[in-house]
C-alpha positions as CSV (number, residue, x, y, z in Angstrom):
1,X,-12.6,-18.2,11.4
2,X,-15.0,-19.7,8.9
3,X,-17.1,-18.4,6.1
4,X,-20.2,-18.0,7.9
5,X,-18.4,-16.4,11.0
6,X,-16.7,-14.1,8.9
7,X,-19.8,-13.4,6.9
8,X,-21.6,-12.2,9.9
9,X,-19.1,-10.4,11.2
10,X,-19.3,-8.3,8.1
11,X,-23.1,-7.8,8.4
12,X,-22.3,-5.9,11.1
13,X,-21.7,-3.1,9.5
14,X,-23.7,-0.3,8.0
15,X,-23.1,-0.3,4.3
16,X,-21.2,2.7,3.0
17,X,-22.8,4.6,0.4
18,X,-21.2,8.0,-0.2
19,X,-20.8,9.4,-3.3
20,X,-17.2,10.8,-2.3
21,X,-14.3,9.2,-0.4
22,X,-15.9,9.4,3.3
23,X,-15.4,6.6,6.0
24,X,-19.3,6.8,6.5
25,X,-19.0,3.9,9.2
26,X,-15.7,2.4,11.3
27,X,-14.2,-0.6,9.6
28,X,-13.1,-2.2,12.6
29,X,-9.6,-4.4,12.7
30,X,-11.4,-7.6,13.3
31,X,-14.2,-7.2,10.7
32,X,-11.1,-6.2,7.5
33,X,-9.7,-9.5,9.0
34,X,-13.0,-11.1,8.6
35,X,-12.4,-9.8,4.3
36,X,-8.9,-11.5,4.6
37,X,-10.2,-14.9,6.0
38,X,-12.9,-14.9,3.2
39,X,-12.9,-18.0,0.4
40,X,-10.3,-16.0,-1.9
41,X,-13.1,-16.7,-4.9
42,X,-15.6,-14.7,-2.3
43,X,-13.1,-12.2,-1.7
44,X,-12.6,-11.1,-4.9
45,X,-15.8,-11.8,-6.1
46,X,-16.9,-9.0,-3.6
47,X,-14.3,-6.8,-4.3
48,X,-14.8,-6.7,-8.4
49,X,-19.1,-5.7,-7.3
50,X,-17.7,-2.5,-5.2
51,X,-15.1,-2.0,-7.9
52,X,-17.7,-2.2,-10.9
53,X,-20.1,-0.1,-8.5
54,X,-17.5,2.9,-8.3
55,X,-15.4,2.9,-11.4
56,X,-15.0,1.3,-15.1
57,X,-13.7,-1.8,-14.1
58,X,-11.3,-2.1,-17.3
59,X,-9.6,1.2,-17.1
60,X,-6.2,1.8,-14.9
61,X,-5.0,4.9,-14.3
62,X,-1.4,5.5,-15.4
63,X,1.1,7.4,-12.7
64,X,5.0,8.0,-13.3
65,X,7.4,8.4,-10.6
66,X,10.4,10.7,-10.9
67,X,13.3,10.7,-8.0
68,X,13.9,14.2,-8.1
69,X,16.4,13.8,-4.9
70,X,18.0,10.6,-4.7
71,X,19.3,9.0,-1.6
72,X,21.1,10.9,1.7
73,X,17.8,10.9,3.6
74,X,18.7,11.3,7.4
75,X,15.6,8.9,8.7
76,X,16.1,5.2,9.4
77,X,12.9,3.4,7.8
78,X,14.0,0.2,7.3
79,X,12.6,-0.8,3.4
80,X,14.5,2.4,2.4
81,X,17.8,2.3,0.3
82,X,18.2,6.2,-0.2
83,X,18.9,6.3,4.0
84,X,22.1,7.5,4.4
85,X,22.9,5.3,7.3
86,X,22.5,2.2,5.3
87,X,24.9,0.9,2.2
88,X,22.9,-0.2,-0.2
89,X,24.6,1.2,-3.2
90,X,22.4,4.3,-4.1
91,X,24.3,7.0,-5.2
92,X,23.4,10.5,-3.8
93,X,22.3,12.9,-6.5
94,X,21.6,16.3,-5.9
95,X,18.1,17.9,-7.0
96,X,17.1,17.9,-10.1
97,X,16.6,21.1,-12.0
98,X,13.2,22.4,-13.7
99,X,13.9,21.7,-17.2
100,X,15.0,17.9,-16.2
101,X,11.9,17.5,-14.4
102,X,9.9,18.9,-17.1
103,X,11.6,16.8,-20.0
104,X,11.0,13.2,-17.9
105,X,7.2,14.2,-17.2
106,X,6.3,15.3,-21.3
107,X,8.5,12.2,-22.1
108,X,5.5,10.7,-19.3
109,X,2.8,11.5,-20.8
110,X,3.7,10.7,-24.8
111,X,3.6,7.0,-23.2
112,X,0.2,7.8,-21.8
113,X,0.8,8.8,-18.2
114,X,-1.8,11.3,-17.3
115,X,-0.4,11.7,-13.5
116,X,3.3,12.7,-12.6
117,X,4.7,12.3,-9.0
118,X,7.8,13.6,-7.8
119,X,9.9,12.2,-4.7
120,X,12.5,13.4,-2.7
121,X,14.8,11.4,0.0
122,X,14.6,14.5,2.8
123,X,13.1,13.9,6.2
124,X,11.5,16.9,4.9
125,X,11.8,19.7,2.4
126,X,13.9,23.1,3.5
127,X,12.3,26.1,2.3
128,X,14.7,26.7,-0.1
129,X,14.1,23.1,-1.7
130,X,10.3,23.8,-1.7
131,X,10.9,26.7,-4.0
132,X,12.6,25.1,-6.6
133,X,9.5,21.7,-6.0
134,X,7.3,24.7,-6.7
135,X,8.5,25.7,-9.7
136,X,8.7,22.1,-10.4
137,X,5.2,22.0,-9.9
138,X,3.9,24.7,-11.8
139,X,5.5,23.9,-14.8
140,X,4.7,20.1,-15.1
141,X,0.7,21.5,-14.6
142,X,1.5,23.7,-17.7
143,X,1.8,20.2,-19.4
144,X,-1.7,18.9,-18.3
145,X,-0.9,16.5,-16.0
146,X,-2.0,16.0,-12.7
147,X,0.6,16.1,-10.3
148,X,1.8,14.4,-7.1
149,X,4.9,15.2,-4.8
150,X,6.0,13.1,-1.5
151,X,8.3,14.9,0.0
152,X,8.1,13.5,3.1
153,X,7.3,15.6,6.5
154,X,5.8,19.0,5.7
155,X,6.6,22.5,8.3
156,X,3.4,24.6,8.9
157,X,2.7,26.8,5.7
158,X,4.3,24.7,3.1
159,X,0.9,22.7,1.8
160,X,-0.3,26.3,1.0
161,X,2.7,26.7,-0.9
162,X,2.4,23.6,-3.3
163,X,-1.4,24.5,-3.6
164,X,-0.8,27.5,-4.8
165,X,1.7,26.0,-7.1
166,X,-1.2,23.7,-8.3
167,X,-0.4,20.6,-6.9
168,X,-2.9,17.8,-6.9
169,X,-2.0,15.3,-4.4
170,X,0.4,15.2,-1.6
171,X,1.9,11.1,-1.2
172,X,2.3,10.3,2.7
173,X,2.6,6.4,3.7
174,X,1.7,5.6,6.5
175,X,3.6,2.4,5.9
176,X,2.6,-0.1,7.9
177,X,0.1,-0.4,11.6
178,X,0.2,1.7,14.2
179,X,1.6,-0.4,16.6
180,X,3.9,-2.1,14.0
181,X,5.7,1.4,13.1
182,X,8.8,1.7,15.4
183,X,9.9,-2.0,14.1
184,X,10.3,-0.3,10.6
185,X,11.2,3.2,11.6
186,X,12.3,5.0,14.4
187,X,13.5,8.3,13.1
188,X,9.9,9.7,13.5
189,X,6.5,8.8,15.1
190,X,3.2,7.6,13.5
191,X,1.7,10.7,14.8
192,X,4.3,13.1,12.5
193,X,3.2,10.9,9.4
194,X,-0.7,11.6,10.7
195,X,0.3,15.6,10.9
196,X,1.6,15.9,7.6
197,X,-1.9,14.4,6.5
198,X,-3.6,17.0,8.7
199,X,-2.3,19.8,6.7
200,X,-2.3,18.6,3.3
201,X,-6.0,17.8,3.9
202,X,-6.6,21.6,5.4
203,X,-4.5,22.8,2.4
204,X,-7.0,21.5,0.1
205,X,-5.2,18.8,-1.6
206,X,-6.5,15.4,-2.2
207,X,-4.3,12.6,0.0
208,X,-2.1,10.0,-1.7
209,X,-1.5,7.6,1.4
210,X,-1.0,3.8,1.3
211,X,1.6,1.2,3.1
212,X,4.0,-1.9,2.5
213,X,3.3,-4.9,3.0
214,X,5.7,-8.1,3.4
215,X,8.1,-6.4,5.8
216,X,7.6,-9.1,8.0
217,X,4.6,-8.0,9.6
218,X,1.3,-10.5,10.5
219,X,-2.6,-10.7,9.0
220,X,-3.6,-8.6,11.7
221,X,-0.8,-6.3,10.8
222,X,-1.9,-5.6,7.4
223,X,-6.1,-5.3,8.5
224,X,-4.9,-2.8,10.9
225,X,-3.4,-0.8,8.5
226,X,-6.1,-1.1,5.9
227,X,-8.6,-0.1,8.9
228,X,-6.3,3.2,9.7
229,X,-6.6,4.2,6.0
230,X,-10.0,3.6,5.4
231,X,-10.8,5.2,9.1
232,X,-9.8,8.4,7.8
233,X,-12.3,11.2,7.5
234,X,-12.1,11.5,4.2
235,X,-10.2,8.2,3.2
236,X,-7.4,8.8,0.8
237,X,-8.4,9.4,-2.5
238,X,-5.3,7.3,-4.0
239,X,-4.0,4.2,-2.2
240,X,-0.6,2.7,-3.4
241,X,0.3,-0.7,-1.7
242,X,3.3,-1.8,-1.9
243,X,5.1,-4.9,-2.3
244,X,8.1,-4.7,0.0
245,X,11.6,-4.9,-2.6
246,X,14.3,-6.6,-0.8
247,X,17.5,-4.3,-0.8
248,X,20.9,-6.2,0.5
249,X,22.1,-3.0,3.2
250,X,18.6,-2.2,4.3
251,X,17.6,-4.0,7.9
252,X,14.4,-5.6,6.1
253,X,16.5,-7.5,4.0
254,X,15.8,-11.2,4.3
255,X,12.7,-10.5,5.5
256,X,10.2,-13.4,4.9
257,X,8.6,-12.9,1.4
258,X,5.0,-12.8,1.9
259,X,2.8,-15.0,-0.3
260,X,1.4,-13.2,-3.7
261,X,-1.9,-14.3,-2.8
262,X,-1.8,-12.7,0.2
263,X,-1.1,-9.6,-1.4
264,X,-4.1,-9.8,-3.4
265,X,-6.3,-10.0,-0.5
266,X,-4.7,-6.9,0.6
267,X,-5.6,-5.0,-2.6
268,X,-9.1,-6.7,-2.7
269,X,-9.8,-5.3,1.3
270,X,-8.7,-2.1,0.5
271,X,-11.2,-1.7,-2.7
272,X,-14.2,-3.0,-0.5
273,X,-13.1,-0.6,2.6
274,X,-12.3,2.3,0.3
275,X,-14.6,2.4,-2.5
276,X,-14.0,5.3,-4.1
277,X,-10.3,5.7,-4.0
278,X,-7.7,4.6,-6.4
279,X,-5.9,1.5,-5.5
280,X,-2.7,1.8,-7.1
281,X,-0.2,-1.2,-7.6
282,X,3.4,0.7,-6.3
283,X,6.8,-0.7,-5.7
284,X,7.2,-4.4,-6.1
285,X,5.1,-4.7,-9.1
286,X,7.5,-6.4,-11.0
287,X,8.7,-9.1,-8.7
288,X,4.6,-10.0,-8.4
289,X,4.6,-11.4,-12.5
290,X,2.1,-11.0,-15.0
291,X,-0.7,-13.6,-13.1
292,X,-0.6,-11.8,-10.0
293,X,-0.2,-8.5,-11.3
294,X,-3.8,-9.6,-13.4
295,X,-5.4,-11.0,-10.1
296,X,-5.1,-7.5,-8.2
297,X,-6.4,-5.6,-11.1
298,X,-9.7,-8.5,-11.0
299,X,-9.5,-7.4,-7.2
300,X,-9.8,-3.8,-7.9
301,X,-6.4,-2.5,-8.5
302,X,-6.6,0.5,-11.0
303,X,-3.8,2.4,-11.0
304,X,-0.2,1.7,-11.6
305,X,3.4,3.6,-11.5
306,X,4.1,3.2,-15.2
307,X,7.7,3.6,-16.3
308,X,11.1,2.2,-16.2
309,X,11.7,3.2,-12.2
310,X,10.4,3.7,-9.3
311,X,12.8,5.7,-7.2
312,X,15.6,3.9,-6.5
313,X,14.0,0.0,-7.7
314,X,12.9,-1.0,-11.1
315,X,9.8,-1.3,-12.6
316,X,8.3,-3.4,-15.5
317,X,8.8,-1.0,-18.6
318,X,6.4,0.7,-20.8
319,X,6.3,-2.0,-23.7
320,X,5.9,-5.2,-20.9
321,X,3.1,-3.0,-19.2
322,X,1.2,-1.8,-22.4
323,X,1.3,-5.7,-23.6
324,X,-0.2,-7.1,-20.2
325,X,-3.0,-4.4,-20.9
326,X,-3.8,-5.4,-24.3
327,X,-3.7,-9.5,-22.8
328,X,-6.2,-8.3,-20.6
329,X,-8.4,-5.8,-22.5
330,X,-7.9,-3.2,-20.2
331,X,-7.4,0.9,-21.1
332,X,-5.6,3.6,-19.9
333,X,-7.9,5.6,-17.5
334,X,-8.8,9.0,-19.7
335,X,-8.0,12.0,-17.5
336,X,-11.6,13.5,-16.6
């Protein structure tokens, strides 16, 4: 496809103009792949305009992530090294307690993270669990931080219960396409991930939901999944892409490594098709380098997980991360 195809392709469209995240028109598969096949000096070009129209365009939101479970997860999904099935050297640890929790998020927050997230390898949380997340929850908002949770699937009731707690956002991947999803996992369907949505969104919760790319998967692949997320009625308000991390034990292993360019057109496609959402940089950060990482946030990227891990893979630390941002002038997004 050339530029001038792909540029009237993208006229097609009605221009979104909400004020909050709402899919006011379809982004169809084939007009996201008409963003991909865009001059990359276009692309990005385009994507810095929506993200200078919708946010300060040198200010990155700063997220940590905690493992509050680690590993012994019954599901299969294929990038995972906390499945059980799979030996990829994580050592089970049981839940954390409250004051653990509570110690790594103020520790979060003296480095300047003003969101903390809390995951948990469960196919999904038993109501006993939940009571202790809960707690969890309440007394990491007592520290005045937003909060996060992915716990994975949720049982009818229990995104009351972490509202009540106070819980900001609920973190649900979709992961990957539609019709890509039983090559990664098949432990669950696309439409359980899509139900868990459902009820955080009638719970009242804003929606944390990105994907992975690089497992493997084709250009159309990764439009399609950009078009599911930004298809939702509302879109998500955060967006984490990840950057697949090659475990030796987990089936993607090997995988082919897709090109770091690519992955910036990724980020820059989901900041034109979600204008209002945070597009966070997630797992793989590290293995991206300081260029790349500095391309996405040019693309639109502002928001990171800041910290020394990220579940069970590392993560550029806080003095490597806080340099890049002073290399590149940019802030740490203020909490409103």
């Amino acid at each position: 496809m050339d530029t001038v195809q792909a540029n009237n392709l993208l006229n097609e469209r009605r221009p979104a103009v909400a004020d909050t995240p709402v899919a006011t028109t379809r982004w169809t598969v084939a007009a996201i792949e008409a963003l991909f096949a865009l001059p990359f000096n276009d692309l990005l070009y385009r994507a810095q305009q929506v993200h200078r129209d919708n946010f300060d365009a040198n200010a990155v939101q700063l997220s940590t992530l905690l493992s509050i479970k680690t590993g012994g997860c019954s599901e299969d999904c294929g990038y995972c090294p906390q499945a059980a099935r799979y030996q990829t050297g994580v050592e089970n640890q049981d839940l954390l307690s409250v004051d653990e929790v509570v110690a790594a998020a103020r520790t979060a927050k003296e480095h300047g993270a003003t969101r903390f997230c809390m995951g948990a390898a469960w196919r999904g949380p038993k109501q006993r669990d939940l009571d202790k997340v809960v707690a969890m929850v309440k007394a990491v908002r007592g520290l005045g931080m937003e909060t996060c949770a992915t716990l994975g699937m949720l049982k009818p009731g229990q995104a009351d219960q972490l509202r009540d707690a106070g819980l900001d956002y609920y973190n649900h991947n979709i992961d990957t396409a539609e019709d890509n999803y039983k090559n990664v996992i098949t432990t669950r369907d696309y439409e359980d991930r899509i139900d868990t949505l459902s009820q955080v969104r009638e719970a009242g919760m804003h929606v944390c939901c990105g994907g992975i790319v690089g497992m493997g998967e084709t250009r159309k692949a990764r439009a399609t999944l950009i078009a599911q997320l930004a298809n939702m009625e509302p879109y998500p308000e955060s967006v984490p892409i990840n950057n697949l991390v090659q475990v030796p034990g987990t089936p993607l292993h090997g995988a082919d490594k897709l090109d770091p360019l690519e992955f910036v057109r990724t980020i820059a496609c989901a900041r034109i098709t979600m204008p209002k959402a945070f597009v966070r940089l997630s797992a793989g950060r590290q293995e991206l380098g300081d260029g790349v990482q500095a391309l996405c946030f040019l693309a639109g990227a502002n928001s990171i997980f800041y910290g020394e891990k990220l579940l069970t893979t590392g993560n550029p630390d806080v003095e490597n991360d806080r340099a890049l941002f002073a290399r590149l002038g940019l802030k740490p997004l203020n909490p409103a």
